[in-house]
C-alpha positions in Angstrom: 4.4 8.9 -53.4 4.5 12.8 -52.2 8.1 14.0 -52.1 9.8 17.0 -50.8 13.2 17.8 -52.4 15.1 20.9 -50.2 17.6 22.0 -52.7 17.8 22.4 -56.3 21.3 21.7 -56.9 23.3 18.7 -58.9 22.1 16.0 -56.2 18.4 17.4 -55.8 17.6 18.2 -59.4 19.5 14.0 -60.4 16.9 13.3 -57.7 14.2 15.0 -58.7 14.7 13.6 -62.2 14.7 9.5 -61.0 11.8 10.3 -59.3 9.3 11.8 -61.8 10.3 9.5 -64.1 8.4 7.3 -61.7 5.0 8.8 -61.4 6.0 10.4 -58.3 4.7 13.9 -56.8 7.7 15.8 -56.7 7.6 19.4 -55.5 11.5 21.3 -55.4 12.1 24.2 -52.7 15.2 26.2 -53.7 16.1 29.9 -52.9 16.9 30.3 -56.8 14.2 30.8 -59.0 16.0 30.4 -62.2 17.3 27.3 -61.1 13.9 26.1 -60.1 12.1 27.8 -63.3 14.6 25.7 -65.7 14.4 22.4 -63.6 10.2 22.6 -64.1 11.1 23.3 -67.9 12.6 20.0 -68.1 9.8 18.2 -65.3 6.4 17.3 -64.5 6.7 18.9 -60.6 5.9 21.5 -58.7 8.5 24.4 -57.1 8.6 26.6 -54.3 10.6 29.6 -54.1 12.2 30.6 -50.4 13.7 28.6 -47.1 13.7 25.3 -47.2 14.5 25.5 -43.6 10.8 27.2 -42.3 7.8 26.3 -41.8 6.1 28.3 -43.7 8.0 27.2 -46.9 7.7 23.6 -45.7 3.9 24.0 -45.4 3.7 25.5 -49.0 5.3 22.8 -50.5 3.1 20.4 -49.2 4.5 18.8 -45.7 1.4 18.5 -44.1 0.8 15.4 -46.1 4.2 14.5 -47.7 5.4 11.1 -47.6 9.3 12.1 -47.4 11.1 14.6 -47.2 15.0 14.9 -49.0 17.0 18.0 -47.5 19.9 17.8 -50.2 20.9 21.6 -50.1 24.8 22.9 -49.6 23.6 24.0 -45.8 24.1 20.9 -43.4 22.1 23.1 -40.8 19.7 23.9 -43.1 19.6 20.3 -43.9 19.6 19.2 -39.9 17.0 21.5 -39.4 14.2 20.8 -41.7 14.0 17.2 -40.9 13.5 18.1 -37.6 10.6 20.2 -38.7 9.3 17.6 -40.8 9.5 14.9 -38.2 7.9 17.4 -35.6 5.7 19.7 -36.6 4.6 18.0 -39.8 5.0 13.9 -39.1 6.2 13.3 -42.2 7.3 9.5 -42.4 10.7 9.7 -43.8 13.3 12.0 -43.8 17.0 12.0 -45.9 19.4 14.4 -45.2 22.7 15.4 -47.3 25.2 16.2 -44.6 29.1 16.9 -45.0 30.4 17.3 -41.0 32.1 14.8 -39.6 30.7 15.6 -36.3 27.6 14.5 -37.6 28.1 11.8 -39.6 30.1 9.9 -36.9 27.6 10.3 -33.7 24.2 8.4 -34.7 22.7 10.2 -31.8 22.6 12.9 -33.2 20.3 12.0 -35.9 17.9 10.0 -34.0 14.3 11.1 -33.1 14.8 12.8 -30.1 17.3 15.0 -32.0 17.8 16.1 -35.7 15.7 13.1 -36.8 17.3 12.0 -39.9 16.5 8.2 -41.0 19.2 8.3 -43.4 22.3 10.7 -43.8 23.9 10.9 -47.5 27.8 12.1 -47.3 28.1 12.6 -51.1 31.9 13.0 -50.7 32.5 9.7 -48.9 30.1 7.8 -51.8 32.6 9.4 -54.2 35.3 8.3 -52.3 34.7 4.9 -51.9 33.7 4.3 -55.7 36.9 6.0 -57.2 38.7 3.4 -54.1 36.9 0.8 -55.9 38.2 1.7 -59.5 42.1 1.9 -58.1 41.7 -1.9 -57.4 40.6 -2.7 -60.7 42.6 -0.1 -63.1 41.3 -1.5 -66.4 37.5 -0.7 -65.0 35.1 1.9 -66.1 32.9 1.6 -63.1 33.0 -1.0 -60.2 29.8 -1.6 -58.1 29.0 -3.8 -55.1 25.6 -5.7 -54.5 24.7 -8.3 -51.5 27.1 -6.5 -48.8 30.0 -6.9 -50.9 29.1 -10.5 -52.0 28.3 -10.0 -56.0 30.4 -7.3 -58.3 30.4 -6.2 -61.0 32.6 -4.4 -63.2 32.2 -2.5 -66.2 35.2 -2.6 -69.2 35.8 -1.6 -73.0 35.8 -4.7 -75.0 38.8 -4.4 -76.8 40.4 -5.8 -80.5 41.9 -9.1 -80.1 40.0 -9.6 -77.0 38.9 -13.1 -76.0 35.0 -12.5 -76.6 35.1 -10.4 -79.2 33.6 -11.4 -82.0 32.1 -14.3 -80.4 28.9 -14.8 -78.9 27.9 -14.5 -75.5 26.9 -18.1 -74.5 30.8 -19.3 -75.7 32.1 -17.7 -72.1 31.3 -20.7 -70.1 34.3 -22.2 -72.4 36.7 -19.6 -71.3 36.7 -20.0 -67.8 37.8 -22.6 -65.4 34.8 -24.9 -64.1 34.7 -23.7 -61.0 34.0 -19.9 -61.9 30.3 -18.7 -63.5 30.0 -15.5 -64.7 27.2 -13.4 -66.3 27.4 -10.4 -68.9 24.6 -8.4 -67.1 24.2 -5.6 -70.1 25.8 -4.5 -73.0 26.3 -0.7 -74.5 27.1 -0.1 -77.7 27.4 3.6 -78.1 24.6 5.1 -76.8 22.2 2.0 -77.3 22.0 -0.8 -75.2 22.4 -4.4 -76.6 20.3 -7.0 -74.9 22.6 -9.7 -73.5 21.2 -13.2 -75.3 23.1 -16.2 -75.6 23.7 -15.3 -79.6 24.6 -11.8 -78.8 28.0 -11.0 -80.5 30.6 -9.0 -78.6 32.1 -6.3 -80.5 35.4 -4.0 -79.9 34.3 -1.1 -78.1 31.5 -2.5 -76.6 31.0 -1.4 -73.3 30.2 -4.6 -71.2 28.8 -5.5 -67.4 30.4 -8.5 -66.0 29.3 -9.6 -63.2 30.4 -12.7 -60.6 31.0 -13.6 -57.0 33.3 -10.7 -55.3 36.1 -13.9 -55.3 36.1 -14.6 -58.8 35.5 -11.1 -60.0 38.9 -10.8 -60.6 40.0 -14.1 -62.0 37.5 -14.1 -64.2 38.3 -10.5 -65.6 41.7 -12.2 -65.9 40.8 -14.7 -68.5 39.0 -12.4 -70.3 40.8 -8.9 -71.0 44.3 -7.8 -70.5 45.1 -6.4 -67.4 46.8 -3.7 -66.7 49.7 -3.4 -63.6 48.3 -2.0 -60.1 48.1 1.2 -59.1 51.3 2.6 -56.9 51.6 6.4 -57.8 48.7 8.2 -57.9 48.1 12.6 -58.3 45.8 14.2 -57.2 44.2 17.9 -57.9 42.3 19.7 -55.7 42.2 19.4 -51.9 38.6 20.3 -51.4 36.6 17.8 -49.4 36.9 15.2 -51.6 40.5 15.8 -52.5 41.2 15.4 -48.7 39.0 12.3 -48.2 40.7 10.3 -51.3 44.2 11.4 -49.8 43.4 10.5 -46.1 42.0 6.7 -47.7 45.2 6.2 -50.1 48.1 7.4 -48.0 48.7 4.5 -46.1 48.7 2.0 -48.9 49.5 4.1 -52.2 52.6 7.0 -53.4 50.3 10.2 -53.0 50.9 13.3 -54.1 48.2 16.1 -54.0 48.3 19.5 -55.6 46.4 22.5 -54.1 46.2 26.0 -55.5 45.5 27.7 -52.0 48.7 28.4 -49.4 46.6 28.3 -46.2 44.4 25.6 -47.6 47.8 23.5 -48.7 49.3 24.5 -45.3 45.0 22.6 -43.7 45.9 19.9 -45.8 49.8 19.1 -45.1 48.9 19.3 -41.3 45.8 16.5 -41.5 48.1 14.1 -43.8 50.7 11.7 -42.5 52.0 10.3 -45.6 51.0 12.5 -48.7 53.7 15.5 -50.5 51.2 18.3 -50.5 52.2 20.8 -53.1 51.6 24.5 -53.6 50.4 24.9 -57.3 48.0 25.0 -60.3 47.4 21.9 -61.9 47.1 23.4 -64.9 50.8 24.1 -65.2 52.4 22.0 -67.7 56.0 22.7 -65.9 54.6 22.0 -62.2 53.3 18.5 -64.1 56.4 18.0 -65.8 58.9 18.9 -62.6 56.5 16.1 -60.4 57.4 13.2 -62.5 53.7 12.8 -64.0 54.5 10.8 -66.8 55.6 8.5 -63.8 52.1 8.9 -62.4 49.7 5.4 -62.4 46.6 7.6 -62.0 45.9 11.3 -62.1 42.3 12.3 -60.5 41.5 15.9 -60.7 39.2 16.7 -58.4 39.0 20.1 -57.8 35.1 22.1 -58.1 35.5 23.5 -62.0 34.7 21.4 -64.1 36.8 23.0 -66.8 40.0 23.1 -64.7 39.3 19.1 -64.5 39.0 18.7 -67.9 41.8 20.9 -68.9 44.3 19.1 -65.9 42.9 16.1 -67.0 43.8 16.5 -70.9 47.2 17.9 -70.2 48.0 15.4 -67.7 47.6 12.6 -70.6 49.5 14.3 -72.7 52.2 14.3 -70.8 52.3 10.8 -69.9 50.1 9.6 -66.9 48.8 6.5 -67.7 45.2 7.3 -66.4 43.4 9.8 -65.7 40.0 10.3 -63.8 37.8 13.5 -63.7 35.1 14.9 -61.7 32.8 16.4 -64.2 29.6 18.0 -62.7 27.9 18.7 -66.2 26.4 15.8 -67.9 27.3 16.8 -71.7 30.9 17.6 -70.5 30.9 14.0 -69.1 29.6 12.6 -72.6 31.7 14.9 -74.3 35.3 13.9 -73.1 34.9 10.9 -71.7 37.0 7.8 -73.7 39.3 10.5 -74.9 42.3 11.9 -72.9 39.8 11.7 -69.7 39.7 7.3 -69.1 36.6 8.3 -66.5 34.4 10.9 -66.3 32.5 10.8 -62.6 29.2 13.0 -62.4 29.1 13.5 -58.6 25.6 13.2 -58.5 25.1 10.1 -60.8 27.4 8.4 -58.0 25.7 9.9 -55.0 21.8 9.0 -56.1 22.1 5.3 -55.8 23.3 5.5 -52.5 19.9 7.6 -51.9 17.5 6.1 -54.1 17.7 3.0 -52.0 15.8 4.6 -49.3 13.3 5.8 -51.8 12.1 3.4 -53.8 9.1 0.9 -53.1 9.3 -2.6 -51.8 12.3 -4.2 -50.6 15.2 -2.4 -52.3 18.5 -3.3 -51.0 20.8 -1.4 -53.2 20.7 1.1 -56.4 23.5 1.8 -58.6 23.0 4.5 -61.6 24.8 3.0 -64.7 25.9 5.1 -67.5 25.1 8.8 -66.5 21.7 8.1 -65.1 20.4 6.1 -68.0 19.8 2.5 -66.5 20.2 0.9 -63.5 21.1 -2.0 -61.3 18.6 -3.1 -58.5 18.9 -5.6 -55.4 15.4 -6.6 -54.5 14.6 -8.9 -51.9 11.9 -11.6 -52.7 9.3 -11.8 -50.1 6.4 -13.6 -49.2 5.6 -17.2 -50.8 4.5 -18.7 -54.3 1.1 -17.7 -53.4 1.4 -14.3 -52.8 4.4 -13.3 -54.9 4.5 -12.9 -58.6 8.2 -13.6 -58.8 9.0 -16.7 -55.9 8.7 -20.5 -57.1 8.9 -19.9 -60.6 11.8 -20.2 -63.2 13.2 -16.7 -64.6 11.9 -17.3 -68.0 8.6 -18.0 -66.1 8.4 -14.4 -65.4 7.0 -11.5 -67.1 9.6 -9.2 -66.9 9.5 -5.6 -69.1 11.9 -5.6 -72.2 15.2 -4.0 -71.3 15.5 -6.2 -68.0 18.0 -8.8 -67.3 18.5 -10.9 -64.3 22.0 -11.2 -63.3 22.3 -13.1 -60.5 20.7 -14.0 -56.9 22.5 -14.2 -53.8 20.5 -17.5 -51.7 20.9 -18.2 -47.8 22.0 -14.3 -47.1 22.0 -15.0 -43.2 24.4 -17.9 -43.8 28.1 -17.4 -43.8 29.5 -19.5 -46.7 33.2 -20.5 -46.9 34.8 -19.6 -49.9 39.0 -20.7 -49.0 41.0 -20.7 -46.6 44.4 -17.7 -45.8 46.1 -20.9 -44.2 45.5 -24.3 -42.2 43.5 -22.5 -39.7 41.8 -19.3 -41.0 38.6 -19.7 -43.3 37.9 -16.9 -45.8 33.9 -16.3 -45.1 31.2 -15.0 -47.1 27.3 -14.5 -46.3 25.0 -16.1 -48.7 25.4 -18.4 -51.8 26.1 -16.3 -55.4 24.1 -18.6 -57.9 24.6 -16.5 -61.0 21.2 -16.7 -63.3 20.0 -18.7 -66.0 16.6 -18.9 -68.2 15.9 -21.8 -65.5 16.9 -21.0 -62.4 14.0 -20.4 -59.9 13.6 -17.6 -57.6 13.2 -18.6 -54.2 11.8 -16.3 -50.7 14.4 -14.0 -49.2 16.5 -14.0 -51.9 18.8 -11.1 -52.9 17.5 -10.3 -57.1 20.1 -8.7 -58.6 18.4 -6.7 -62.1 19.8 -4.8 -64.3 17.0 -2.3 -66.4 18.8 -0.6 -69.7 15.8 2.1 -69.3 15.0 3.3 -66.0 11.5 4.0 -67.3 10.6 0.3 -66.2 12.4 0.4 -62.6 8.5 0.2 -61.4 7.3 -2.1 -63.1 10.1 -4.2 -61.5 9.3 -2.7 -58.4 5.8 -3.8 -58.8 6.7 -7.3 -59.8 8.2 -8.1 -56.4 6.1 -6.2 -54.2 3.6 -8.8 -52.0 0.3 -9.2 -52.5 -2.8 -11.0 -50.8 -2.8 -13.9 -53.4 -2.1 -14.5 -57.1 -3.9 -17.1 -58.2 
């Protein structure tokens, strides 16, 4: 596939990296040509130097016969504008757009052919914001993900001394939980390696571990397993930036919110669009600003401000003093690595959050959802199974029927997706509904047509080949 990428940034070069990894023909349009000089250093693709918004830069790069066209750059006009040239004067079949403005974002008119003609809009901040939402509700998480419309999670912890599968193997699960809860460990990282989840895999302390289950027994099960820690109440939060303000304007109604800002006229913007959060004037670097807001009272700090040194160094000081847990945006992968699992709980790459989101409009076949696990390094698929026993390579036959590449592991399949399912009831007269049927894999369970495949890949270098697996064919006999 021929791909445009309009911007050279942290979400076009993560991009640009997923996709050559895939055989794809990337080319990169950037005004910086350092940038774009060290990115082809690292990658097999092509760059072009100038406006991403013009035709005459679009036309260099190749959009005459491109198949899609990304427009990730910090401009949302810029952005706007060149998939409107691409869809115009070019015709180029797809086009994804990064785009912060509400206005925007909120009228789909706007993007539709006869205007800016955008197939899909990416709002980075609001991706960030809804997974750091997700890790409030489970505190003792290292990363929460969604598959199936919400149906299937799946939920990433430490394995910890004295925990109740440590030191036992994998297949002795099914005797910790109740009958009426299945559960799958989905992958397994020890370090920087990844452990193939088999039945005689052992568990060890400090493992970091994938469980996976129906989004109603997600949390019971995680209850059997590890020690949980008490909700979140009182969170901090530094830096009122666009994602500091989206996080506040989500919490406020249900969480104790307090968010520090080191600009008066931008603390004066934020105190004026919040209802129920203390804005304060301040740096949250200073260890007596910290110490006067009660942070040692703090559930959860999240520094979110643009430096990633101003995180870290919040972040750090912010433990120290007592917060509980803190959470970091960190931009710079080996700053992530670095300081993750010590004073920083989390480290969040922005961009490692955002490229799922995106790469689910990218990738071949029927790809339903993409989440990046670990920095980048693997990741979790929903593909839909289509077509019949006789012209798919995957329906009719049991999992270890299948020829998957090493490093894969099915997790589970989500059956009957256009049925809604009732899972309990809130009272005598109001049913709690789900769509579809989780049936959490096993070595025999069969793959059936239209079902939602949920696969993990410890390497991303064989996404395609999975890709490939599922795609239709004529016959296969």
């Amino acid at each position: 596939m021929k791909v445009i990428i309009l911007g050279a940034g942290q979400v076009g070069a993560s991009v640009a990296e997923g996709l050559v990894s895939e055989e794809n023909d990337i080319t990169v349009v950037d005004y910086d040509a350092v940038r774009l000089a060290q990115l082809q250093d690292r990658l097999d693709l092509r760059t072009v130097v100038g406006n991403a918004a013009t035709p005459s830069v679009l036309r260099e790069a190749g959009a005459d016969d491109a198949d899609m066209v990304i427009a990730v750059t910090q401009s949302d006009q810029s952005n706007l504008v060149a998939c409107k040239l691409a869809h115009g004067v070019f015709n180029v079949p797809k086009r994804i757009a990064r785009l912060r403005s509400r206005d925007f974002l909120e009228d789909a008119s706007l993007l539709s052919t006869d205007n800016f003609a955008v197939d899909f809009a990416l709002c980075p901040e609001q991706v960030i914001t809804e997974y750091i939402r997700r890790l409030i509700e489970f505190p003792e998480a290292l990363q929460v993900l969604n598959f199936a419309r919400n149906r299937v999670s799946l939920v990433a912890v430490r394995a910890y001394e004295g925990g109740l599968l440590v030191g036992k193997q994998i297949k002795e699960m099914r005797d910790l939980l109740p009958p009426e809860m299945d559960a799958r460990i989905a992958a397994i990282f020890r370090g920087d390696q990844p452990v193939f989840p088999e039945g005689e895999t052992v568990v060890q302390a400090g493992d970091e571990v994938f469980l996976l289950a129906a989004a109603e027994h997600i949390r019971p099960v995680l209850r059997q397993l590890r020690r949980m820690m008490n909700p979140v109440q009182r969170i901090m939060i530094a830096g009122g930036g666009n994602i500091g303000l989206r996080l506040a304007k989500s919490l406020e109604k249900r969480y104790e919110i307090k968010l520090l800002e080191g600009r008066k006229d931008r603390a004066e913007l934020l105190a004026g669009e919040l209802d129920n959060t203390l804005v304060l004037l301040g740096d949250a670097t200073d260890e007596e600003l910290l110490e006067r807001e009660n942070i040692a009272e703090m559930d959860l700090f999240l520094a979110m401000t643009n430096d990633d040194e101003d995180n870290i160094m919040s972040g750090s000081l912010a433990k120290r003093l007592g917060c509980k847990r803190v959470v970091a945006l960190i931009n710079r992968r080996a700053y992530a690595e670095m300081i993750e699992g010590g004073p920083i709980d989390i480290g969040i790459s922005p961009a490692h959050v955002s490229i799922g989101t995106l790469l689910a409009h990218v990738r071949q076949g029927d790809v339903a959802e993409v989440h990046s696990l670990r920095r980048g390094a693997a990741e979790a698929l929903e593909i839909v199974a289509h077509g019949d026993a006789a012209t798919s390579k995957v329906i009719g036959k049991r999992i270890d029927q299948i020829d998957w590449p090493h490093g894969v592991t099915v997790a589970a399949i989500v059956r009957h997706f256009d049925r809604a399912i009732v899972i309990g009831q809130t009272d005598d007269w109001t049913a709690i509904t789900r769509h579809g049927e989780v049936v959490i894999a096993h070595h025999d369970t069969v793959i059936e047509a239209d079902d939602h495949v949920i696969v993990f890949c410890t390497r991303k270098k064989v996404v395609r080949k999975v890709e490939k697996l599922f795609q239709v064919g004529f016959h296969f006999f």
